[in-house]
DSSP file (Angstrom, degrees, kcal/mol; ACC not computed):
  #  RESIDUE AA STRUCTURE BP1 BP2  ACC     N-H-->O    O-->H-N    N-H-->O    O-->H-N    TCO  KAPPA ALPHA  PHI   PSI    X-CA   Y-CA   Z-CA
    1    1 A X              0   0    0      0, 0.0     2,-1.1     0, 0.0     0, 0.0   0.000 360.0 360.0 360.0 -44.8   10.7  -12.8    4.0
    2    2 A X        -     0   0    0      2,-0.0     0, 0.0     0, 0.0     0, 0.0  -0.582 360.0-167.7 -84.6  83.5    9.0   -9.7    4.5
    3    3 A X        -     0   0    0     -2,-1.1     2,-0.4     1,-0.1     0, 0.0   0.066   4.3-160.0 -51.7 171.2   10.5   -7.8    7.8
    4    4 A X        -     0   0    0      0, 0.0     2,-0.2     0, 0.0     3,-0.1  -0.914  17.0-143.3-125.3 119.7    8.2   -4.4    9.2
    5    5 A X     >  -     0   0    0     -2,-0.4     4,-1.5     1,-0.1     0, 0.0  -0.621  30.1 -90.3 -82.4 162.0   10.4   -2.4   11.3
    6    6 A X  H >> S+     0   0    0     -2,-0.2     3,-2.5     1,-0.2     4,-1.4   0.940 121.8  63.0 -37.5 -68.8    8.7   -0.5   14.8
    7    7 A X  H >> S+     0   0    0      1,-0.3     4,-2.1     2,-0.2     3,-0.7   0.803 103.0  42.9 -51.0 -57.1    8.0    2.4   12.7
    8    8 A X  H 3> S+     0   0    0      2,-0.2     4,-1.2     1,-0.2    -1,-0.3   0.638 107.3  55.0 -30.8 -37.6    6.0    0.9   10.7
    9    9 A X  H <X S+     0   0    0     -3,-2.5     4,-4.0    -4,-1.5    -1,-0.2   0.889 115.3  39.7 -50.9 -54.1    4.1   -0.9   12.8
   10   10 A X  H <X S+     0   0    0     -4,-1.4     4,-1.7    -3,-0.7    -2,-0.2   0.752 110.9  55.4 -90.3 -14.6    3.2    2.0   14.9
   11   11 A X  H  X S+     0   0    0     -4,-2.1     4,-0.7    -5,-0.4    -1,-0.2   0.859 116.8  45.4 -70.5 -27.8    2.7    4.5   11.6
   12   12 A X  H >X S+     0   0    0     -4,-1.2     3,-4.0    -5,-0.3     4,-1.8   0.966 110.2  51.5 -64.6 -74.9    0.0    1.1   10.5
   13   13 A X  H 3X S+     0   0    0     -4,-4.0     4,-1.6     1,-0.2    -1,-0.2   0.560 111.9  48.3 -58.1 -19.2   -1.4    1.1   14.0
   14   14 A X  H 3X S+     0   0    0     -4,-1.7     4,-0.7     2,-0.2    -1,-0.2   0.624 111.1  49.6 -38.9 -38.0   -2.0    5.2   13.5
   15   15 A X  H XX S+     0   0    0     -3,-4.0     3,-1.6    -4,-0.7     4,-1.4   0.944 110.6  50.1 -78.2 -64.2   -3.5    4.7   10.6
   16   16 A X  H >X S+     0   0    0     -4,-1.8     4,-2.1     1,-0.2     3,-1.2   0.836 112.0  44.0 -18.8 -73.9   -5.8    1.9   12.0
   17   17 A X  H 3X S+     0   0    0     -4,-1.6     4,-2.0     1,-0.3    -1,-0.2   0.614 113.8  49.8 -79.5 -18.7   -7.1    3.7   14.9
   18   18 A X  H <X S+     0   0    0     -3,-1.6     4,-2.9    -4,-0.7    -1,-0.3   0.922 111.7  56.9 -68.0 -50.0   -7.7    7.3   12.4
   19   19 A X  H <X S+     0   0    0     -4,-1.4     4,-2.1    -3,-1.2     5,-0.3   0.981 115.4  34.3-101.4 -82.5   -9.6    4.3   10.0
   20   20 A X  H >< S+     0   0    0     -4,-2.1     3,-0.5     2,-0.2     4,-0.3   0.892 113.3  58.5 -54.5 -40.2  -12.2    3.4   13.3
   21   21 A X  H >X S+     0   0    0     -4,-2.0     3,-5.2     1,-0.2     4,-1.2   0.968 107.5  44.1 -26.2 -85.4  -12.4    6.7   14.6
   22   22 A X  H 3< S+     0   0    0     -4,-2.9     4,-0.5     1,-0.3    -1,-0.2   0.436 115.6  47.9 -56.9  -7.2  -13.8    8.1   11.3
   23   23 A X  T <X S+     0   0    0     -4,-2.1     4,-1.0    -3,-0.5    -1,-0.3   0.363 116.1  46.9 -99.9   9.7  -16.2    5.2   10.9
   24   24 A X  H <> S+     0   0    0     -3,-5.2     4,-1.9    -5,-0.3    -2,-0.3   0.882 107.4  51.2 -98.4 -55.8  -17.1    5.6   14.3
   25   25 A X  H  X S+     0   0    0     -4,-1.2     4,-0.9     2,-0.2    -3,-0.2   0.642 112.9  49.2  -8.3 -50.7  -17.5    9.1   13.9
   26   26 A X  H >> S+     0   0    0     -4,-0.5     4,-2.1     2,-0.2     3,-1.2   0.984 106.3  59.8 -40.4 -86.4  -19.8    8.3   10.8
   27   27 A X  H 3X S+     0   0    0     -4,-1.0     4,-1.7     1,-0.2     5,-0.3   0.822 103.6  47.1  17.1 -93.6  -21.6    6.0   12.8
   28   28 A X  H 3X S+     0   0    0     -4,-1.9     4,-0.7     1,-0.2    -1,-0.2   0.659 108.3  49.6 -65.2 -27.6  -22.5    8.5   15.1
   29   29 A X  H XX S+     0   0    0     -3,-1.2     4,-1.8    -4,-0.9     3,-0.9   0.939 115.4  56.3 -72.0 -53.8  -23.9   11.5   12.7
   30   30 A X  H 3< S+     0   0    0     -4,-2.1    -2,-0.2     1,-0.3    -3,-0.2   0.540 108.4  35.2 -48.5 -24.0  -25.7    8.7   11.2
   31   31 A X  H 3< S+     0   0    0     -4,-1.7    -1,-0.3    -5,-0.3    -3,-0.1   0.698 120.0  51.4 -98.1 -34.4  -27.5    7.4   13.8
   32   32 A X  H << S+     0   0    0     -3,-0.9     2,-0.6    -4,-0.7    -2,-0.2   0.787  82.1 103.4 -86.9 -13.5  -28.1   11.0   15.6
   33   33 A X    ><  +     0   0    0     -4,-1.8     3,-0.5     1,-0.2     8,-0.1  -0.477  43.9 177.9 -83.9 104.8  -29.5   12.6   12.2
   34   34 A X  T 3  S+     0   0    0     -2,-0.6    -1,-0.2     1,-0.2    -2,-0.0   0.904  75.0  54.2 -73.6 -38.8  -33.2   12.6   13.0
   35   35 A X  T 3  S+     0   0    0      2,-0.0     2,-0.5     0, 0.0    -1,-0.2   0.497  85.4  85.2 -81.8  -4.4  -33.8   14.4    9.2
   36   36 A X  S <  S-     0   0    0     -3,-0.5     3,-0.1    -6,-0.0     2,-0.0  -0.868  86.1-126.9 -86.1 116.3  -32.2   12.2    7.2
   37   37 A X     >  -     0   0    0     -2,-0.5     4,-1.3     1,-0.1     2,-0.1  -0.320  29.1-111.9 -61.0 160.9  -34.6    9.2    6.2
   38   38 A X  T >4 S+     0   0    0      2,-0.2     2,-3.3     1,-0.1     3,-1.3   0.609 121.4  57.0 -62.3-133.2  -32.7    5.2    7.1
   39   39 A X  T 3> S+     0   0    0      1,-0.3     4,-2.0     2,-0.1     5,-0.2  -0.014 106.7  51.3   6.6 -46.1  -32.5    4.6    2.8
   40   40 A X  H 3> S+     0   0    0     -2,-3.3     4,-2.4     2,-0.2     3,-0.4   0.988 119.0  31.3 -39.8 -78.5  -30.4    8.0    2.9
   41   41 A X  H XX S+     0   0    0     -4,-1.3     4,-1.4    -3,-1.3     3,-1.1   0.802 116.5  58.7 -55.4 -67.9  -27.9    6.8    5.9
   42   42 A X  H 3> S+     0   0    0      1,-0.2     4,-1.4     2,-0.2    -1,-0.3   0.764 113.7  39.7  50.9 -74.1  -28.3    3.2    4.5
   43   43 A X  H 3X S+     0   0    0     -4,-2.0     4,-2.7    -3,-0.4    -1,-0.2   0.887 114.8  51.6 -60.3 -38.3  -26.8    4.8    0.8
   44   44 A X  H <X S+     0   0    0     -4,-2.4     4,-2.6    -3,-1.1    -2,-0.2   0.927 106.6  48.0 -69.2 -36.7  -24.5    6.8    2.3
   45   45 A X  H  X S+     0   0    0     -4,-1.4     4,-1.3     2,-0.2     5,-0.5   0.852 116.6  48.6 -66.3 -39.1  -22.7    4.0    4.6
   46   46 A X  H >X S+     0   0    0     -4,-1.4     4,-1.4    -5,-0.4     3,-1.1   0.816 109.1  54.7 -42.4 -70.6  -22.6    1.8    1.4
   47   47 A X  H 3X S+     0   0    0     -4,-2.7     4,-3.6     1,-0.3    -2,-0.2   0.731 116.5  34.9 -16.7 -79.8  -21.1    4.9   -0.4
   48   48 A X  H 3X S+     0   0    0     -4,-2.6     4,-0.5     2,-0.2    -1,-0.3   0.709 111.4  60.5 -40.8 -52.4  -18.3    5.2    2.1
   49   49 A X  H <X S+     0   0    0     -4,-1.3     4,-1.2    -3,-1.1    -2,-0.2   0.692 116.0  33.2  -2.2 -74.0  -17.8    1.4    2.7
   50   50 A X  H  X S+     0   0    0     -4,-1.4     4,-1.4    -5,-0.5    -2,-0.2   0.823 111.2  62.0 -84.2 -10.4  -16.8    0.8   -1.3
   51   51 A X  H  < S+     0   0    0     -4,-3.6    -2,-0.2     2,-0.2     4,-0.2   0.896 105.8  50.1 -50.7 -32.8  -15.3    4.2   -1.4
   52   52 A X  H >X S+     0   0    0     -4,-0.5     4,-3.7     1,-0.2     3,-1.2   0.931 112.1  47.7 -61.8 -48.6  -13.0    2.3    1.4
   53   53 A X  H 3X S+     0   0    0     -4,-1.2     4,-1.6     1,-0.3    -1,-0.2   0.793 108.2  48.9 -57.5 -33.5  -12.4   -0.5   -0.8
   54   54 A X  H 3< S+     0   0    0     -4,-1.4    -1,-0.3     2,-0.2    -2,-0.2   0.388 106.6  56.1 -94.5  -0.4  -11.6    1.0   -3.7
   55   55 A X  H <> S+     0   0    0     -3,-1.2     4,-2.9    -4,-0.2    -2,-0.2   0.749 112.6  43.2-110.7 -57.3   -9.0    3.3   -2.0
   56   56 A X  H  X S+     0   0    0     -4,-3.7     4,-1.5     1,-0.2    -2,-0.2   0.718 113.2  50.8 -96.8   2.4   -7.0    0.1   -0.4
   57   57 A X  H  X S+     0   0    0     -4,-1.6     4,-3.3    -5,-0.2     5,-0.4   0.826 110.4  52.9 -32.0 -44.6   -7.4   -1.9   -4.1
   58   58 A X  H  > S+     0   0    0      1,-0.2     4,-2.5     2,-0.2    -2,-0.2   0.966 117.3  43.2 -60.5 -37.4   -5.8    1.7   -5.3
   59   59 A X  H  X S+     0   0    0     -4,-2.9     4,-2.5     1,-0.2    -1,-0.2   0.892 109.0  47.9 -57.2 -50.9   -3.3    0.8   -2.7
   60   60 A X  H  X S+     0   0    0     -4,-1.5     4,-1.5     2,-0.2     5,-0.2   0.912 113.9  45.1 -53.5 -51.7   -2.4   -2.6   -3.0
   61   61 A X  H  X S+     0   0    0     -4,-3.3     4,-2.8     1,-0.2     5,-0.4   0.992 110.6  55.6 -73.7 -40.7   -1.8   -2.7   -6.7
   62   62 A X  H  X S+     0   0    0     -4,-2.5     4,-2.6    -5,-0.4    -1,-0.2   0.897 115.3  40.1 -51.5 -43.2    0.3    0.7   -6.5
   63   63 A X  H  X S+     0   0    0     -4,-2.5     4,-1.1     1,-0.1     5,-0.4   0.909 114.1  55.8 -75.9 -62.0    2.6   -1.1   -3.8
   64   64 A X  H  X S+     0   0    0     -4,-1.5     4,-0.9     1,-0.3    -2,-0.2   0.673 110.0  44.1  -1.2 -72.3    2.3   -4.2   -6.0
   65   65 A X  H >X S+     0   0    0     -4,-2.8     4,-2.3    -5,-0.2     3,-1.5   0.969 109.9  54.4 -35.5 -73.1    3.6   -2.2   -8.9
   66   66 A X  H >X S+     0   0    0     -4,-2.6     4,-3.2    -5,-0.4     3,-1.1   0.953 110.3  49.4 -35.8 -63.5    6.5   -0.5   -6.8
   67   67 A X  H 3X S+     0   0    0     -4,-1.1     4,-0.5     1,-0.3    -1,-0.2   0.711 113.7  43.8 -32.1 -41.6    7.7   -4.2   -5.8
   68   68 A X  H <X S+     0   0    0     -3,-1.5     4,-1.4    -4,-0.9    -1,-0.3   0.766 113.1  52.5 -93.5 -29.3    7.7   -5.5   -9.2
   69   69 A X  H <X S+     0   0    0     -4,-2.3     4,-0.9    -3,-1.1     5,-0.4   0.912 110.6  44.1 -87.9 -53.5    9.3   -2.6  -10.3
   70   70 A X  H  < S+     0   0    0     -4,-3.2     4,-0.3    -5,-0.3    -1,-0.2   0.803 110.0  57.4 -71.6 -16.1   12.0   -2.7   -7.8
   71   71 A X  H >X S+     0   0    0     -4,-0.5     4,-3.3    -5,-0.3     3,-1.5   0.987 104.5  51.7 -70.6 -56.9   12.6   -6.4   -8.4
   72   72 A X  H 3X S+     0   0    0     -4,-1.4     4,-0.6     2,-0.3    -1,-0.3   0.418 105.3  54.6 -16.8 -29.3   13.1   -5.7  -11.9
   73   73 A X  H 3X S+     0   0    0     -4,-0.9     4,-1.5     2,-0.2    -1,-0.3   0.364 109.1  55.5-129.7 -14.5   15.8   -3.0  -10.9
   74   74 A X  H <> S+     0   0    0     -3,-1.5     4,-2.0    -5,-0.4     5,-0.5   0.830 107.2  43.6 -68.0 -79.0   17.5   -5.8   -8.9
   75   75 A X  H  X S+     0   0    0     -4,-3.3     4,-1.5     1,-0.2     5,-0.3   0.918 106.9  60.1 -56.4 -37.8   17.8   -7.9  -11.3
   76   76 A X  H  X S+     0   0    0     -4,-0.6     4,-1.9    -5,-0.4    -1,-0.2   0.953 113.7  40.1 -39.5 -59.0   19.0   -5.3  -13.6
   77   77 A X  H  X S+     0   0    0     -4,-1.5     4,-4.2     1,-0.2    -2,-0.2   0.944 102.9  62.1 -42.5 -62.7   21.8   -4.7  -11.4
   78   78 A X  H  X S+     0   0    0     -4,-2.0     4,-3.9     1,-0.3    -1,-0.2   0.824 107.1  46.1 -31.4 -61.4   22.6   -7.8  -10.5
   79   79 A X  H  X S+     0   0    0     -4,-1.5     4,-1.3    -5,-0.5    -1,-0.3   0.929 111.9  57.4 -66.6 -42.2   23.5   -8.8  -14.6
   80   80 A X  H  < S+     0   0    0     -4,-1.9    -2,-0.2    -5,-0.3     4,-0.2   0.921 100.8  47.9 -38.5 -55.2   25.3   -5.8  -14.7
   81   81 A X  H >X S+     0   0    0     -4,-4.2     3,-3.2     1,-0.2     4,-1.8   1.000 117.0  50.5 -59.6 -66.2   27.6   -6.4  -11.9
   82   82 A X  H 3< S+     0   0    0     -4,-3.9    -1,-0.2     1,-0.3    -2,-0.2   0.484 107.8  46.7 -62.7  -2.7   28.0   -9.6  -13.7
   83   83 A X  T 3X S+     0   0    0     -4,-1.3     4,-0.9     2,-0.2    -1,-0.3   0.225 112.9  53.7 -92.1  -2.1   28.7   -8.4  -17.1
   84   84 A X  H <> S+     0   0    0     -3,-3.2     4,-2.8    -4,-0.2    -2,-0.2   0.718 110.5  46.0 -99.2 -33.9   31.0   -6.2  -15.5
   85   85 A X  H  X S+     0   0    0     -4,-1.8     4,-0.9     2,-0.2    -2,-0.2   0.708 111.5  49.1 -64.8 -32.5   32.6   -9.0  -13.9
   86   86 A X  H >> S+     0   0    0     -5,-0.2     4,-3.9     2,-0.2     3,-1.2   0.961 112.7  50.1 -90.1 -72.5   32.8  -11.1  -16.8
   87   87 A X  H 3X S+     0   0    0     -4,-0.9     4,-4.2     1,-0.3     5,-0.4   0.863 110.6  44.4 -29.8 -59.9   34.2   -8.3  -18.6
   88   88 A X  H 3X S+     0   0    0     -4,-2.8     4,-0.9     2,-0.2    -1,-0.3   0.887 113.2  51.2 -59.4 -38.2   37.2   -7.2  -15.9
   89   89 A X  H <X S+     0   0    0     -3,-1.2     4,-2.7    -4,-0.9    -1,-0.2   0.822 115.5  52.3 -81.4 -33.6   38.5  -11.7  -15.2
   90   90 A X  H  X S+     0   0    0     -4,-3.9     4,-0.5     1,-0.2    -2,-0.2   0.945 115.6  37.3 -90.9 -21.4   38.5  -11.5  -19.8
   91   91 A X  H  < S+     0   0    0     -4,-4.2     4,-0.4    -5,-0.3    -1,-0.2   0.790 119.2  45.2 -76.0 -13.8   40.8   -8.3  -19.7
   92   92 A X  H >< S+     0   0    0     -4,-0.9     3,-1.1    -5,-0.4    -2,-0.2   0.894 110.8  54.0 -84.1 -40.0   42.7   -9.5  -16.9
   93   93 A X  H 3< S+     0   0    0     -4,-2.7    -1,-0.2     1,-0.3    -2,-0.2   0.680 104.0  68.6 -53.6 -20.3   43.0  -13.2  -18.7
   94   94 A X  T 3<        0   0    0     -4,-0.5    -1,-0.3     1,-0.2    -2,-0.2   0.604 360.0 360.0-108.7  12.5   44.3  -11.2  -21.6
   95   95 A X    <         0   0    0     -3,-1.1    -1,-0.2    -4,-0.4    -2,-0.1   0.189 360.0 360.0 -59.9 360.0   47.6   -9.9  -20.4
């Protein structure tokens, strides 16, 4: 039901590869930062990790929202048209 056109695809797979960088990036200060105790880097990865989670929850229900919202604006029409329809067959039916 749900199509993705190419752009999309390749604006996701952008996003992806920005998404691994920067935890590889992470990664890699983490591992090289001799002054930093392990329980630090340890807190911090957590830190980052549900910050991530909580970022694509914020997402998912915000498209969620949109969807319902736009179904809802579908259906609105949709009754319209047909109260308009209804309307136009009883004025014409009364001539």
């Amino acid at each position: 039901m749900m199509t993705d056109s190419t752009d999309n695809k390749l604006i996701i797979l952008l996003n992806l590869a920005g998404v691994g960088l920067a935890y590889g990036m992470l990664g890699i200060s983490l591992w090289l930062s001799t002054e930093v105790p392990l329980a630090t880097k340890g807190y911090w990865a957590m830190g980052v990790l549900l910050l991530t989670l909580s970022l694509i929850n914020v997402v998912k229900y915000r498209f969620d929202n949109r969807s319902s919202e736009d179904r809802i604006r579908k259906i609105e029409e949709a009754r319209n048209e047909k109260l308009l329809e209804d309307a136009l067959k009883d004025q014409d039916t009364s001539y």
